[in-house]
N, C-alpha and C positions, 0 to 999 in steps of 0.2 A: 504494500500500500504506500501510495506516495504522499507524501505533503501539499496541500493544495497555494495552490500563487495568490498567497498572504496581500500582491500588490494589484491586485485584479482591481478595476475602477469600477464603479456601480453609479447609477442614478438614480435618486431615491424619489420613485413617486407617490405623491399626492392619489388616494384612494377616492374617486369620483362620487357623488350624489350624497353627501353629510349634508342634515339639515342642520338647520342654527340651532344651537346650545347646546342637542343633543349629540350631534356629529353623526357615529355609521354606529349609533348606542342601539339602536330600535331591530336592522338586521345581526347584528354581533350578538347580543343579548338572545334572541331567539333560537339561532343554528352557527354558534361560533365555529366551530370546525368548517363547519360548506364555506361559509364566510372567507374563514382564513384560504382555505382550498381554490373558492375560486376568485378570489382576489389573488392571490398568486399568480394564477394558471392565466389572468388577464393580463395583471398588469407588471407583471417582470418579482426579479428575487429582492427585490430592496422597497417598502412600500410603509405608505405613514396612513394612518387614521386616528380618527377621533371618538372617544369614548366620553360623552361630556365634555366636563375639562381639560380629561386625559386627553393627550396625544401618543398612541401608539407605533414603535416601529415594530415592521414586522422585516424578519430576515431567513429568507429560503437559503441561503444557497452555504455551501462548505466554507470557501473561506472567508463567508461574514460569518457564520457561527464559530470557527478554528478562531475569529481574531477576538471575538467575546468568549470563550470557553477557556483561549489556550494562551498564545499571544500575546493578547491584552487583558487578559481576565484580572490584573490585579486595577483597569480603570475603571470594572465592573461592579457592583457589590449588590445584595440581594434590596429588592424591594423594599422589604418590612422595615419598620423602625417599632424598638423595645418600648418607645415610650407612648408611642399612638399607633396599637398593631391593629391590622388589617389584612385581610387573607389568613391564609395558613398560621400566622401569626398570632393570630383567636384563639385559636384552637391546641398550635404543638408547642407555644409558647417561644422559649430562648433557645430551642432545639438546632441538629445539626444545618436544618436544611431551611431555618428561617433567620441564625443571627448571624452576622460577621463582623469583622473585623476580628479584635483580638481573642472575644469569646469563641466565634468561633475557631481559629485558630487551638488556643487551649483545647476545646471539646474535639476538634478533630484528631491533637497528637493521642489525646486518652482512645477515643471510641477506634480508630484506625484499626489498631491489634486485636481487638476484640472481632474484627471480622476479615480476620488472615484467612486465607481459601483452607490450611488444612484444617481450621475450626470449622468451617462453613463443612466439609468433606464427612467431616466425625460426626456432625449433625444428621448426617442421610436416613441413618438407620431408623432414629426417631420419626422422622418426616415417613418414612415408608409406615410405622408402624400407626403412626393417626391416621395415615389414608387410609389401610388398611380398616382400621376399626368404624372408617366414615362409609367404606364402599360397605360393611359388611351389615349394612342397611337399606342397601338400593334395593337390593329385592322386593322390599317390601312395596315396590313404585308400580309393579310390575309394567302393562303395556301404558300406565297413564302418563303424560307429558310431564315433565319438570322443568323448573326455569335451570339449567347448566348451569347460570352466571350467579345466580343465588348460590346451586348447590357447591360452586368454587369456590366461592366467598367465604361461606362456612368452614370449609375444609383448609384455604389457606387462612384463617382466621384462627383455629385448632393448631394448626403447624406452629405458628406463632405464637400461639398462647402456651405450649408444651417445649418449644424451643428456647423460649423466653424466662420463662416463670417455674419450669419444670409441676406446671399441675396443667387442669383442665380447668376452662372459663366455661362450661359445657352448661353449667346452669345459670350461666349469665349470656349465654353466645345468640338470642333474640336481641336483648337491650342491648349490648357492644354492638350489632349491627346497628339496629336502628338510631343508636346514638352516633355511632359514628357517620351513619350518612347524612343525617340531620346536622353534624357540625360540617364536615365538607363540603355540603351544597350549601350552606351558608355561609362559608368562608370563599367559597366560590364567588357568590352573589354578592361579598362583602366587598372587593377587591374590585372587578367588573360592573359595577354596579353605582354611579355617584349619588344617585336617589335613596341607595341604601340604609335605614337610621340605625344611628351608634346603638352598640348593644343592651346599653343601659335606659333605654324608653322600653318604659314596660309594654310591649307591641305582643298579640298570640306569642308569631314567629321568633321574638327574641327570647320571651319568657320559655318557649322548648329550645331554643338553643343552653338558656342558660341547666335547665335539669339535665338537658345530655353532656353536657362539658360537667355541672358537679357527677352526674354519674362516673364518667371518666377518673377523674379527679381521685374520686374518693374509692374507684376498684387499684389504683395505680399506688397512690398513696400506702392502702391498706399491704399489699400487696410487701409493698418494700419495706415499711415497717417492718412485718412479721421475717422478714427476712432478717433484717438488722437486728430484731431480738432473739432470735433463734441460733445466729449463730450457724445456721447449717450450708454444707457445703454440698452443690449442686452442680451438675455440670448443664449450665445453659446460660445464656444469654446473660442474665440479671446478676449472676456470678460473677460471672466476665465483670460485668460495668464495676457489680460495688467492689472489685480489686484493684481495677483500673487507675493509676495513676501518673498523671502529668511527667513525662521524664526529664522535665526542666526543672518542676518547681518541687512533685513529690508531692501533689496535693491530687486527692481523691473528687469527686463528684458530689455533691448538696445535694438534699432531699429534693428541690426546686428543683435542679439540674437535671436528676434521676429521672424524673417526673417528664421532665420537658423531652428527653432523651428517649426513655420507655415510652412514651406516648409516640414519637414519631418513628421508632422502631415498629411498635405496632401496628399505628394504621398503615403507614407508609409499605410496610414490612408483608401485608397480606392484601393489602387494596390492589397493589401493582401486578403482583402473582397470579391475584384470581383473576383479573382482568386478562390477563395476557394467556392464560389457559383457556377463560372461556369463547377468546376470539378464536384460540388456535383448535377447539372442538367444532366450530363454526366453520373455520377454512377447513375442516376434515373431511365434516357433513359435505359439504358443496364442490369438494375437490375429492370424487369416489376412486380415479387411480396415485393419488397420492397415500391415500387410506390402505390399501392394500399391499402396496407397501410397507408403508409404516409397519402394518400388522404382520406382516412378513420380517423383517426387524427384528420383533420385538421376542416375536414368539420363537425366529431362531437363534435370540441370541438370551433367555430367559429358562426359555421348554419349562414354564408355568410357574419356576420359583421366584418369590418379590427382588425386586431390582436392588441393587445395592450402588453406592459412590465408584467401584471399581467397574461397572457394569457401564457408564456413562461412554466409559473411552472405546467402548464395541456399539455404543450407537450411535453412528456418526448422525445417521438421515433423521435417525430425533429429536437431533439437537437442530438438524437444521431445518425442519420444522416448525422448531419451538422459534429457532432466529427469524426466518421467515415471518411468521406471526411476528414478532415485534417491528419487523420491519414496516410491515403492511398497519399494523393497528402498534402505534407505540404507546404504550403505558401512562407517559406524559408528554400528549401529542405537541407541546410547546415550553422551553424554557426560560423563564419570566429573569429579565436582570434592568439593573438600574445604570447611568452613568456616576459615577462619583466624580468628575470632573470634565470639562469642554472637552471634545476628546475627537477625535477623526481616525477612522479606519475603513481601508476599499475604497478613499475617496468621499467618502459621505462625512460632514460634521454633524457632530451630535452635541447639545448646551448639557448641562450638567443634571443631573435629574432626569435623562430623558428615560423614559421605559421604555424597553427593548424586549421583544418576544422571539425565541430563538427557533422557528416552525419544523418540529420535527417530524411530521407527519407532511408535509413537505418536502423535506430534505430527504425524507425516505424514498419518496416518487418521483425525484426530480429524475426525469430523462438524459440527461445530460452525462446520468452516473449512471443509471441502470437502463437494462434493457425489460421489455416488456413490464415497465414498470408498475402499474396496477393488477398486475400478474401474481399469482399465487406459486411460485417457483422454489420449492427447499432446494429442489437440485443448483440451482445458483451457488449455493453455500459448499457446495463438494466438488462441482469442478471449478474453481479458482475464477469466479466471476465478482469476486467480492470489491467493492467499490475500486477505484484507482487510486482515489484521492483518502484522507485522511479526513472524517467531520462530516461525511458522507452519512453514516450511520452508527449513530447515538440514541440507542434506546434506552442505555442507563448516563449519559451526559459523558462530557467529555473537561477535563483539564483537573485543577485544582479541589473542584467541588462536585466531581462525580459522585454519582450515587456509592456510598459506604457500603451497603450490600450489596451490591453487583453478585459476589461469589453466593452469596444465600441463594440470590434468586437463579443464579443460572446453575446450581444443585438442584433446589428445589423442582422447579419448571421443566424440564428434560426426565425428573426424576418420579414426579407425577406423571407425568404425561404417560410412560412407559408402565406404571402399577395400574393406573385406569383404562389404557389403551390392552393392555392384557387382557382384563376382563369383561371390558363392557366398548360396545360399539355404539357409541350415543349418534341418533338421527335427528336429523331437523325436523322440526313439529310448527314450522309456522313458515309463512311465505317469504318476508322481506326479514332483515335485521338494519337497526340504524344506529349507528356508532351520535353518543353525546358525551358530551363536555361535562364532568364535574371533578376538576381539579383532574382528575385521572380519565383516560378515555374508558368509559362504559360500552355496552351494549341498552340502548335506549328498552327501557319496559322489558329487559331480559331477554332469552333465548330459548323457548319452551325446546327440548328435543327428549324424545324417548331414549329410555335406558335400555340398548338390545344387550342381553347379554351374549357372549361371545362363546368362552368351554366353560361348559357349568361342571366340570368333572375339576374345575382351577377355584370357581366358587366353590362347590362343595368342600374342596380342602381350607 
């Protein structure tokens, strides 16, 4: 893969038809992705709108995301401010993936270690054995539809909570959904949204945001308390952190900290996974000779016993499946950054403040870099098709402030796929599917498809 031409000129245009005051708030608001998609596809890789008072940039192409990601990422810094949060900010608090500067900085040397690929590796077993005990209730679905995208969410929700905490959330895993979807689409709308009111007017919408954030609050809280009193030595996640310390200073993590941390390990940590699973049962459904493949795969490289971390480097085509899927539907179809100073890169200036959107779900289909690019292609990933360029594709970000668990998720997601791909051959149960925007790219109103099961002589055992 090569580096892309850092000194490439762009010309940044003006997004046509904003009305006054509100700008392009009215279609943005409604179907942001089609929006971003085809303002794109119109009007070139470098384009500005308006969101309210916002002015938005948007940047399709490699090497405007390589000069904010990689390059120039130190005149970048994240959105949120600690002291009037907004977005994601709401909700994960002073976490990795909302504070910077020196906090973050600190929280990154500590959290870093904590997700070295052989921890992420040693993790599999577990991960296999909550699938396991989640599929060993499909049956009971028999020929009726299920939403997939729910039954994902669950399941990588369970991974998490078992990888995390070393228990089950299993009698809490209704209200952890619903609470957490309730704060993300409200942290969504909170950010995008200027007409939005602060959270503190007692509004329905604000009063359930605030009960699902103290729910949070007070499972995460409790959670680490009882650790801190117990004393007990765990191998998972929560272990890792409360050990964890600064190699500069020798200073450990704050209850605050813990909280901010745990929290966006968590949501972050199962929102993306299930999402990225459930598109990739979707491309299965719709794509029947890639499927049979696949299942050919799996079953000669398993002959019916559960997958293990060792098992991953004999599945090539299901990892590149699982890549494929990010390619096409990425997890976070857009990466949100700020200017921290007047800044020019590619020829375009940008005044200080400006917010910048880094279009991943763009940069994924740019033609430019792939071929048949709206194309459902894993084979790309196996004969040597993979971008030229560098920035091309970023489904867990790219520079300084990549996603931390990258190694979780790409164990995880190749590692399910191949436990549930054994046993069960889920079919589409509904005509269209519509990708939406809530902080993470969804499947709009779910994915109903039936559960076929596939050797029931593999269920039976």
């Amino acid at each position: 893969m090569q580096d892309v031409a850092l000194s490439s000129s762009f010309t940044l245009t003006d997004v046509p038809g904003g009305l006054p005051w509100l700008g392009h708030l009215r279609s943005f608001k409604h179907r942001p992705l089609r929006a971003m998609s085809e303002w794109w596809r119109q009007y070139g890789d470098a384009l500005r709108f308006r969101l309210g008072p916002k002015t938005v940039h948007l940047f399709s192409h490699p090497a405007l995301a390589e000069n904010v990601l990689l390059s120039q990422a130190e005149r970048f810094g994240k959105v949120y401010e600690q002291q009037r949060p907004t977005g994601l900010a709401l909700v994960l608090g002073n976490g990795l993936v909302t504070s910077s500067g020196e906090v973050w900085k600190r929280h990154r040397r500590i959290i870093q270690p904590v997700f070295h690929r052989s921890r992420m590796a040693a993790m599999a077993d577990r991960m296999v054995e909550v699938g396991a005990q989640r599929l060993a209730g499909w049956a009971a679905h028999g020929e009726r539809p299920v939403d997939i995208a729910a039954e994902m969410m669950q399941l990588t929700l369970e991974v998490i909570s078992q990888t995390m905490f070393h228990t089950s959330v299993a009698q809490h895993m209704d209200q952890i959904s619903h609470s957490l979807r309730v704060s993300l689409k409200y942290a969504f709308d909170s950010f995008h949204n200027p007409l939005h009111l602060p959270a503190w007017v007692p509004t329905a919408r604000n009063r359930e945001f605030g009960r699902a954030l103290q729910f949070m609050d007070t499972l995460i809280y409790e959670l680490v308390a009882a650790r801190r009193q117990s004393g007990a030595q765990y191998d998972d996640l929560l272990n890792l952190l409360l050990q964890a310390r600064d190699e500069e200073t020798g200073m450990g993590l704050s209850d605050q900290e813990l909280r901010d941390e745990a929290l966006t390990i968590f949501a972050a940590g199962h929102e993306t996974t299930a999402n990225a699973l459930s598109w990739t049962w979707y491309l299965l459904a719709t794509h029947p000779e890639v499927k049979t493949r696949f299942h050919r795969e799996v079953d000669g490289v398993l002959h019916g016993r559960p997958p293990t971390a060792d098992d991953l480097h004999h599945l090539p085509y299901t990892r590149a499946i699982f890549d494929e899927s990010l390619r096409l539907y990425p997890p976070v179809p857009a990466i949100q950054r700020k200017t921290l100073s007047p800044t020019t890169l590619c020829g375009i200036t940008l005044p200080a403040n400006a917010i910048v959107l880094v279009g991943l779900y763009n940069l994924h289909r740019h033609p430019e870099f792939w071929s048949d690019p709206d194309t459902f292609l894993p084979e790309r990933w196996l004969d040597g098709e993979r971008p030229p360029v560098r920035c091309a594709y970023l489904p867990f970000g790219m520079g300084p402030r990549a996603c931390v668990g990258t190694h979780f998720a790409t164990v995880e997601g190749p590692l399910l796929l191949a436990l549930i791909g054994q046993r069960y051959d889920p079919q589409l149960a509904q005509d269209t599917v519509e990708p939406e925007v809530m902080v993470t790219l969804r499947p709009k109103n779910g994915i109903r498809m039936t559960l076929q099961p596939r050797h029931r002589s593999v269920l039976a055992g």
